[in-house]
C-alpha positions in Angstrom: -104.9 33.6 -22.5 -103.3 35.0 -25.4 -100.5 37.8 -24.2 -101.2 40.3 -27.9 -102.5 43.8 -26.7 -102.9 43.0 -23.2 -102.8 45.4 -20.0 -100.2 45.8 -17.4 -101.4 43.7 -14.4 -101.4 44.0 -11.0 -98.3 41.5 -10.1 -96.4 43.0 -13.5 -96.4 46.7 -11.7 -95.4 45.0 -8.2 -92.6 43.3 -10.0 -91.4 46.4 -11.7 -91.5 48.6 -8.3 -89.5 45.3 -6.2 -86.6 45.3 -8.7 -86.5 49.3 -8.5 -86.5 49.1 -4.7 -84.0 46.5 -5.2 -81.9 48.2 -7.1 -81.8 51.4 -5.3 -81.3 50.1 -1.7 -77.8 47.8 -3.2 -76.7 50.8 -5.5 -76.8 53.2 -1.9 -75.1 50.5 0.2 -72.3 50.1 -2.6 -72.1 54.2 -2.5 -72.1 53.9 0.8 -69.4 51.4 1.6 -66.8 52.3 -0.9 -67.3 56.3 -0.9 -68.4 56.9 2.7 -66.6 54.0 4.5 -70.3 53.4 5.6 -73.3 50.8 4.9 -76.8 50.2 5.5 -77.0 47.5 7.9 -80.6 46.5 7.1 -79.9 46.0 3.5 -79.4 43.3 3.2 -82.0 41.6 4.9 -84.1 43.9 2.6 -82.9 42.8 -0.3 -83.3 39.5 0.6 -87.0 40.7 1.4 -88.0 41.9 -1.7 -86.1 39.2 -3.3 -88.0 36.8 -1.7 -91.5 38.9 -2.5 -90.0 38.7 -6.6 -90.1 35.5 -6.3 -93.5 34.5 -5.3 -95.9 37.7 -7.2 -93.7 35.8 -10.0 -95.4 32.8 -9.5 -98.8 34.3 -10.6 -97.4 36.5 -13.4 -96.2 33.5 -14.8 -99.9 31.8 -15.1 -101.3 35.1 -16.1 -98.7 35.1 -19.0 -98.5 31.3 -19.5 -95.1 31.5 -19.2 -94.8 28.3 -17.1 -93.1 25.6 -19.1 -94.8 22.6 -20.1 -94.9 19.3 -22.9 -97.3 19.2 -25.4 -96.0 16.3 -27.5 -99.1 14.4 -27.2 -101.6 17.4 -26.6 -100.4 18.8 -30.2 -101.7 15.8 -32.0 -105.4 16.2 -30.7 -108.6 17.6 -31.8 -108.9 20.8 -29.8 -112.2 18.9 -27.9 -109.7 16.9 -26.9 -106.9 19.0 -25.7 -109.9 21.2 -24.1 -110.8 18.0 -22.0 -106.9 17.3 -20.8 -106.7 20.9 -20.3 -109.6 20.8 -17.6 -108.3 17.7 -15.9 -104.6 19.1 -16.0 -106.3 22.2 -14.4 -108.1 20.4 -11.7 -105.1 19.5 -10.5 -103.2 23.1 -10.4 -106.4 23.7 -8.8 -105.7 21.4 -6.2 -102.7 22.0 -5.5 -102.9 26.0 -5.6 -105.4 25.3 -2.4 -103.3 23.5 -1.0 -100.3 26.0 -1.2 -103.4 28.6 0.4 -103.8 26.6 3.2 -99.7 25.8 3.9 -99.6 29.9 2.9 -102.4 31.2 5.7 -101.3 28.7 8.2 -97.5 30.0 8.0 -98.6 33.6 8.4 -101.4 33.7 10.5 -99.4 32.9 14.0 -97.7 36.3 13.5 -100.5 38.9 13.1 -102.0 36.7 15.9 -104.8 34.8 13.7 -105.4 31.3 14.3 -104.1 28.3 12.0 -106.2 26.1 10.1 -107.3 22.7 11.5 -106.6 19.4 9.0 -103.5 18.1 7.5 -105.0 18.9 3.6 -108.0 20.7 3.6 -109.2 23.4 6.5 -111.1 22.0 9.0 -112.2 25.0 11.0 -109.5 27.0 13.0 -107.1 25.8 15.6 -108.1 28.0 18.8 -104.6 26.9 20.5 -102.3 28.0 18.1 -99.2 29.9 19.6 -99.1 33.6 19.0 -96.0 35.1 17.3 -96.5 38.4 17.0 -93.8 39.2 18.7 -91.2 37.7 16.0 -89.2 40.5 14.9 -86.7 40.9 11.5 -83.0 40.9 12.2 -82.3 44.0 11.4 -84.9 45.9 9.6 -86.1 49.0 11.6 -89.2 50.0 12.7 -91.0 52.3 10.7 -92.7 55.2 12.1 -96.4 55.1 10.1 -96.5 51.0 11.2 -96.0 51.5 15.1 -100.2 51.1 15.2 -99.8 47.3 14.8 -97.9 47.4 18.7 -101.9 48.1 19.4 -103.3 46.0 17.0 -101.6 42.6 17.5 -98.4 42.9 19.9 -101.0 44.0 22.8 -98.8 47.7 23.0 -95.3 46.6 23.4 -93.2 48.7 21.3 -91.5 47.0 18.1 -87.8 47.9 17.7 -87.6 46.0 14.4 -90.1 45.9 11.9 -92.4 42.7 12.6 -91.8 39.5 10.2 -95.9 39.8 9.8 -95.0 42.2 7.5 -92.7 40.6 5.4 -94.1 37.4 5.6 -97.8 38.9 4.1 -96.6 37.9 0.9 -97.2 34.9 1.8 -101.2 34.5 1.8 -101.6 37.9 -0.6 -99.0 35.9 -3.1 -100.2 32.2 -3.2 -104.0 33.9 -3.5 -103.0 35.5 -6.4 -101.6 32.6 -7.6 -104.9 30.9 -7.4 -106.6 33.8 -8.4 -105.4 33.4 -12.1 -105.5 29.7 -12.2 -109.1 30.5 -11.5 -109.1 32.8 -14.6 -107.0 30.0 -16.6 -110.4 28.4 -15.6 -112.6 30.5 -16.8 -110.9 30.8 -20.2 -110.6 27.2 -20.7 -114.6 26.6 -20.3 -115.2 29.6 -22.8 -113.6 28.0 -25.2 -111.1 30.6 -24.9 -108.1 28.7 -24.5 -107.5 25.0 -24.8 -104.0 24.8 -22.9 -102.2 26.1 -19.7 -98.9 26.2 -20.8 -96.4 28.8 -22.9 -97.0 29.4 -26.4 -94.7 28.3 -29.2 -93.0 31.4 -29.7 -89.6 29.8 -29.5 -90.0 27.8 -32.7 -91.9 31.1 -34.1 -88.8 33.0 -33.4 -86.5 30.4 -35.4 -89.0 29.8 -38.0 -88.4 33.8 -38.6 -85.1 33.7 -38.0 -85.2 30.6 -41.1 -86.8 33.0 -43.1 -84.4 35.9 -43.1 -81.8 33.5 -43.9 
């Protein structure tokens, strides 16, 4: 998992294109309000959006780029069989939980495309046949736009939208945590290589003030 010479990924160019959209949307409402005596109304709620979608693709960027924090105290003093085998059980357990953060993930966002939820309190059981549609669920005040008005056909059964559907925002939801589990998956497949022994960030930090020593 070493981050030398590696390539943009997917979440790293999603991040980068969030904080530009960011940007751009406050920077017109501040032209906006104090030139123009005007303001985007939906703004907000779209910063908030991509804010919210930052947030979250950050989750798996971190694990990509072991950038999650960690203790290593004990870790540092084993053989590297050794930290291999705690790194595998420590693992199994981020594992474990990124499932469970799928299934909490799907289950939030599948009433609103009109999917069904899964069944079981930990682990899917099948799919839940009775669960309440909410397709209808509209932002507060995002507006439609024009190339999205075929999901009125697909899942609000042809009623118009007048603001854009939460399914949309709420996607990042599923397409997020899956990535998240997507590269603990990978974190996987290192560690059994032989590739990696650990799951957390890197001493750079005490690289850094070892340098810094040194030009003292």
């Amino acid at each position: 998992m070493s981050t030398g010479g590696y390539r943009r990924g997917f979440e790293e160019t999603v991040i980068a294109i969030i904080l530009g959209l960011m940007t751009m949307v406050t920077f017109v409402n501040v032209i906006l309000r104090y030139v123009f005596n005007e303001s985007l109304i939906w703004g907000l709620e779209v910063t908030l959006i991509l804010f919210a979608w930052l947030v979250v693709f950050g989750i798996s960027y971190g694990v990509r780029m072991t950038m999650h924090l960690g203790v290593d105290a004990i870790t540092g003093m084993l053989k590297p069989g050794s930290r291999r085998v705690l790194a595998l059980i420590a693992l199994t357990v981020c594992l474990a939980y990124a499932l469970l953060m799928m299934k909490g993930a799907w289950d939030y966002w599948a009433p609103y495309p009109g999917l069904w939820q899964t069944e079981g309190r930990w682990f899917p059981l099948g799919f839940d046949t009775g669960t309440r549609d909410r397709a209808f669920y509209v932002t507060d005040q995002v507006p439609m736009p024009g190339f999205l008005r075929f999901l009125e056909d697909w899942i609000n059964m042809g009623e118009e939208y007048d603001k854009l559907p939460r399914v949309i925002p709420y996607v990042i939801m599923p397409i997020g945590i899956g990535l998240f589990l997507f590269r603990y998956i990978q974190v996987a497949i290192h560690i059994i290589r032989g590739q990696s022994d650990s799951l957390i960030v890197s001493h750079e930090m005490e690289e850094e003030v070892d340098a810094a020593r040194i030009k003292d």
